[in-house]
C-alpha positions as CSV (number, residue, x, y, z in Angstrom):
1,X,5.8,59.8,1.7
2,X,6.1,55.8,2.3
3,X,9.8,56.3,3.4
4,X,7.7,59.2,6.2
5,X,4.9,56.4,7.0
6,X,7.0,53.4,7.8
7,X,9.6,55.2,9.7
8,X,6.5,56.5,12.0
9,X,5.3,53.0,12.2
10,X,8.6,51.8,13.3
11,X,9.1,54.4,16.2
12,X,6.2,54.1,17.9
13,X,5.2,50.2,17.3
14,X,9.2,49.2,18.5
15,X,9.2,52.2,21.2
16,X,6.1,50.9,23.0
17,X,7.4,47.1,22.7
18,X,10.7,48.8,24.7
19,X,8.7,51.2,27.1
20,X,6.3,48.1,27.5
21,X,9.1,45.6,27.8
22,X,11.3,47.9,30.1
23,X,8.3,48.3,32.5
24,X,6.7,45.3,32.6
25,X,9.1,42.7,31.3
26,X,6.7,41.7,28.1
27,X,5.0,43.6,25.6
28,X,1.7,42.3,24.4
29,X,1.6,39.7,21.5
30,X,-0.4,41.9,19.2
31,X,2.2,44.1,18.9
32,X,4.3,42.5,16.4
33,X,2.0,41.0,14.4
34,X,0.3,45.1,13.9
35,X,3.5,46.5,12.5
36,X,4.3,43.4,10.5
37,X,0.0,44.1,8.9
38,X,0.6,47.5,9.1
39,X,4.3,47.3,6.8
40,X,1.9,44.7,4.6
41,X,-0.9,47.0,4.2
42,X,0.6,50.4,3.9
43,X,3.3,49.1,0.7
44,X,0.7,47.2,-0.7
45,X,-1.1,50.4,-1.5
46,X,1.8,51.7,-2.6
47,X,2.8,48.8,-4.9
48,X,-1.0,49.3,-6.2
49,X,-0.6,53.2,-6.6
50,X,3.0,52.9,-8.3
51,X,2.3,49.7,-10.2
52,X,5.9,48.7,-8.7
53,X,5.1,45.5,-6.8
54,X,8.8,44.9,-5.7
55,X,7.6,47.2,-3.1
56,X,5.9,44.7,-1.1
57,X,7.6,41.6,-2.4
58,X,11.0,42.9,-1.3
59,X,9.0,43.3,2.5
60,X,7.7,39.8,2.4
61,X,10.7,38.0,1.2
62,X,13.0,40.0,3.7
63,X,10.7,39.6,6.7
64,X,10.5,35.9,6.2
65,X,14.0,35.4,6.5
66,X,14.7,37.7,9.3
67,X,11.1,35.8,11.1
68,X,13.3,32.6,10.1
69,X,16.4,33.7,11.9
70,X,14.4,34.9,15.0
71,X,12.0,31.4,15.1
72,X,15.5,29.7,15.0
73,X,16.7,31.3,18.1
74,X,13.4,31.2,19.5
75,X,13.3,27.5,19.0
76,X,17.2,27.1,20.2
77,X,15.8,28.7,23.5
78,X,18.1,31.5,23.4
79,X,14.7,34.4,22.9
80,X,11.0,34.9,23.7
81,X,8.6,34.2,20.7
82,X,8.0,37.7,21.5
83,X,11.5,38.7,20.0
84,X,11.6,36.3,17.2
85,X,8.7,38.1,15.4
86,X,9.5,41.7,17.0
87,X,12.7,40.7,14.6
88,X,10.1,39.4,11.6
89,X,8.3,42.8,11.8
90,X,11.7,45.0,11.1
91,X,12.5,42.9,8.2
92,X,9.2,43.5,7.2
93,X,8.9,47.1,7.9
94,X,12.3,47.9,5.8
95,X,13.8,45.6,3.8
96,X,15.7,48.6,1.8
97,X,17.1,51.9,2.9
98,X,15.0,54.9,3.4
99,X,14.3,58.1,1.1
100,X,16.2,59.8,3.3
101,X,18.2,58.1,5.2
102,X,22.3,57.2,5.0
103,X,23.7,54.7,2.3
104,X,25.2,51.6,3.4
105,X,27.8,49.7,2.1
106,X,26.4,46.2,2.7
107,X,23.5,45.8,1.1
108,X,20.4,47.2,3.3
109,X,19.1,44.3,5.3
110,X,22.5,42.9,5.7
111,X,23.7,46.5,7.3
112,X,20.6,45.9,10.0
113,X,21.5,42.4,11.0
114,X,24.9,43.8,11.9
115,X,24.1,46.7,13.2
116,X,21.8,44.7,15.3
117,X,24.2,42.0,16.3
118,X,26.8,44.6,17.5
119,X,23.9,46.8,19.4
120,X,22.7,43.2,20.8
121,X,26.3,43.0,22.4
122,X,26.6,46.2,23.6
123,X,23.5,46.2,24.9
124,X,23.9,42.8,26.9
125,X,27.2,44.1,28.1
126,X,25.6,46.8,29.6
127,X,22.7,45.3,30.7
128,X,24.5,42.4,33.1
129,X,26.8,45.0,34.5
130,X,24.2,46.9,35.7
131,X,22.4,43.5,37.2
132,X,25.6,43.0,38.3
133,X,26.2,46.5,40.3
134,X,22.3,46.2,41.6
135,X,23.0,42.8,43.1
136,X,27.1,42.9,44.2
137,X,26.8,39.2,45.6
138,X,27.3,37.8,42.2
139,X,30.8,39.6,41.8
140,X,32.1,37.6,44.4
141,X,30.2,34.4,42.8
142,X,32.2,35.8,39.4
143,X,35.6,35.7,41.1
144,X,34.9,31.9,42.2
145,X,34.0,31.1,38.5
146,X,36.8,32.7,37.3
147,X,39.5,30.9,40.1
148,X,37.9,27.4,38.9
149,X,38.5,28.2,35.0
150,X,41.9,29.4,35.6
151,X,43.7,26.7,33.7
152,X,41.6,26.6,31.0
153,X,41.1,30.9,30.7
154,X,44.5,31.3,30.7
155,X,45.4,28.9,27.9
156,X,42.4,30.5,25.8
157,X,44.4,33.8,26.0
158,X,47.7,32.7,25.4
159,X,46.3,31.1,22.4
160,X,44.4,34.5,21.6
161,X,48.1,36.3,22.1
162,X,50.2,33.5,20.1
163,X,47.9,33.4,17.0
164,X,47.2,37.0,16.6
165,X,50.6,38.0,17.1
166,X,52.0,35.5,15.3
167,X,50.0,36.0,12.3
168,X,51.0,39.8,12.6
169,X,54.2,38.6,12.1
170,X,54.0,36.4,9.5
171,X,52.3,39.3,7.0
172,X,54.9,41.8,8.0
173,X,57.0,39.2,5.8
174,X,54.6,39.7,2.9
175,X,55.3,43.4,1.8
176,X,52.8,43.3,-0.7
177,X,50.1,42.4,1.5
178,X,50.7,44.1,4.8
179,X,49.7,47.5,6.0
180,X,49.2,49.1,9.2
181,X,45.6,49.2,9.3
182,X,45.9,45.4,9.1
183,X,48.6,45.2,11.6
184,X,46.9,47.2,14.6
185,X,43.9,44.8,13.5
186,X,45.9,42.2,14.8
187,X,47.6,43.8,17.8
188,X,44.8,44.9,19.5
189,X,42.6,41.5,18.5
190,X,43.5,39.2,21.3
191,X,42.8,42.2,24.0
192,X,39.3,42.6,22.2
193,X,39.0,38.5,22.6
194,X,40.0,38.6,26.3
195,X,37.3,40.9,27.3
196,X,34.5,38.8,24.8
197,X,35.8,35.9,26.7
198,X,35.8,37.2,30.0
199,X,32.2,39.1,29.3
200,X,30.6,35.5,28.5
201,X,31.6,33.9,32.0
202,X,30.4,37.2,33.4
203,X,27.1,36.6,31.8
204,X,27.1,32.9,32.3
205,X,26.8,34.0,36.5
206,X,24.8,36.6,35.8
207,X,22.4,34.4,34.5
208,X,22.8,31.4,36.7
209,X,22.0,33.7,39.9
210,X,20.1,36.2,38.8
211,X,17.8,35.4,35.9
212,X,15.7,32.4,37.8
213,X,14.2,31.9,40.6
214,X,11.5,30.1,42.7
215,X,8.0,31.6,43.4
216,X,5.0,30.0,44.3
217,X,2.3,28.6,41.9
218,X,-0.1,30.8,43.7
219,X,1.9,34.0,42.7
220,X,2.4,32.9,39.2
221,X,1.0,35.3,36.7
222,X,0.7,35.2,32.6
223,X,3.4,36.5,31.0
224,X,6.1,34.4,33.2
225,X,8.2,31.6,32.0
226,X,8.8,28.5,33.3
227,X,12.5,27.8,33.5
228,X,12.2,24.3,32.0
229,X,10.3,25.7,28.7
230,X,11.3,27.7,25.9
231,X,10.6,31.1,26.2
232,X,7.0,31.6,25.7
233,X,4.8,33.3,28.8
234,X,2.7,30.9,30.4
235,X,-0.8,31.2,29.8
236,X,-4.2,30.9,32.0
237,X,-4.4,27.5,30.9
238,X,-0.7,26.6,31.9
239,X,-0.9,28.1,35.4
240,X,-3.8,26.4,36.5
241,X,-2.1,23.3,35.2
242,X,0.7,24.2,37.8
243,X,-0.9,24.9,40.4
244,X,-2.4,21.6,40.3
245,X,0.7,19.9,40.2
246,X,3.1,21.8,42.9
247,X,2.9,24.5,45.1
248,X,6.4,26.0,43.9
249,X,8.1,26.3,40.4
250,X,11.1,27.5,39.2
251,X,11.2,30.8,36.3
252,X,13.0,32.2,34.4
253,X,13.6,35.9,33.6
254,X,15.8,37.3,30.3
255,X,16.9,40.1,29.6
256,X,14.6,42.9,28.7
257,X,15.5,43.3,24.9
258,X,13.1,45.2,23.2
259,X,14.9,48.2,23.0
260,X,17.5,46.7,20.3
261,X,15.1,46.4,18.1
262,X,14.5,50.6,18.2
263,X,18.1,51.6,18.5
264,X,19.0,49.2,15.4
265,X,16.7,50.9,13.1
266,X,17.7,54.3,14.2
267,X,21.1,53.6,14.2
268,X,21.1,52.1,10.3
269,X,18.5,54.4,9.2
270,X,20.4,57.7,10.2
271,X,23.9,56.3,10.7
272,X,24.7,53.2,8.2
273,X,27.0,50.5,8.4
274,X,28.6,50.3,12.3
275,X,31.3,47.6,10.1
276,X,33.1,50.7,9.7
277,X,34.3,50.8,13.4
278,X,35.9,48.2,12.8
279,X,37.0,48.8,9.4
């Protein structure tokens, strides 16, 4: 029955933060902090019920450290405050596996970091070539960035090549330890690298071009962030102070992420461990 509850929590309180988040760009603030009281409330009758209080101890200590890790990038202005606790409330929603849902090697919250690392990437990936193939000027822009890392893209790859291959080499000389899942690990590893490599300048233009730009002060509305700030949405308060100031300002715009955050926990609950792709 809990297993039933919190999985129903966590579709509908992450699938409005992604419909919100998709259609708007933002999701309001009380949405994370409702599943997070929600997870809190709903095991702590449980604990009370079963008399087992790692049930809600497990949910605070794991939703700390995953609101740790999400305050840290937050703070490293690489997310919106938004998605630092959006990451808080999953850790607190399920800090262990389901009733019913697929063992993971790794132990649970471990499983959902990586899962939601690789999702993260995938999605991004996705994301900016879409950007990209809505707005073809920054191809060309792209190119140009490529041309004028030339020099120093092609010495990363050869480097990728030379170690990989080299190292492939070197345990083929160690019978004991080599095998071919090992061996194609390290064939196909620099190709993998390449397109990481070339993905990140990619999103380095796609970013540069397309995820600011100037609007005036008299447009500005809550939610928006300024591009100098981390990313928090600007509040009554902050735009009047604008407006005051200039009649123009430059903002920022990220990529609409909420949706991870729903795919990850489907993904680990009824899938597992995505390691094993790799593995």
């Amino acid at each position: 029955m809990l297993s039933v509850i919190l999985l129903t929590i966590g579709i509908i309180g992450f699938g409005l933060g992604a419909y919100w988040d998709l259609k708007t760009t933002e999701f309001p603030d009380w949405l994370p902090y409702s599943i997070i009281i929600l997870s809190l409330g709903v095991r702590g009758v449980f604990s009370f019920i079963t008399g087992d209080w790692m049930i809600l101890a497990s949910s605070i200590f794991i939703g700390l450290a995953f609101l740790g890790i999400g305050l840290l990038m937050y703070f490293a202005r690489q997310w919106g405050d938004g998605d630092a606790w959006l990451l808080g409330a999953m850790g607190f929603l399920l800090p262990e596996q389901l009733e019913f849902g697929v063992a993971t090697a790794l132990p649970f919250p471990l499983a959902m970091l990586f899962n939601f690392l690789l999702v993260s990437l995938v999605y991004l990936i996705s994301y900016s070539v879409y950007l990209g193939l809505r707005h073809r000027s920054v191809n060309g822009k792209y190119l140009q960035h490529l041309k004028a890392q030339k020099i120093k893209l092609i010495a990363m790859v050869a480097f990728f090549f030379a170690f990989s291959w080299s190292f492939a080499f070197f345990m083929t000389t160690l019978p004991s330890v080599a095998n071919p899942v090992s061996m194609n690990q390290f064939v196909f590893l620099p190709f993998l690298l390449t397109f990481v490599l070339l993905f990140s300048y990619y999103a380095k233009v796609v970013e540069k071009h397309l995820f600011k730009k100037k609007v005036r002060t008299s447009e500005l509305r809550e939610g928006d962030v300024a591009l100098d700030g981390k990313w928090k949405g600007l509040s009554k308060k902050d735009i009047a102070a604008l407006r005051k100031r200039s009649k123009h300002v430059w903002i920022k715009e990220g990529v609409r992420f909420a949706p991870v955050f729903v795919i990850t926990i489907v993904i680990t609950v009824f899938w597992g461990d995505l390691i094993f792709l790799f593995v």
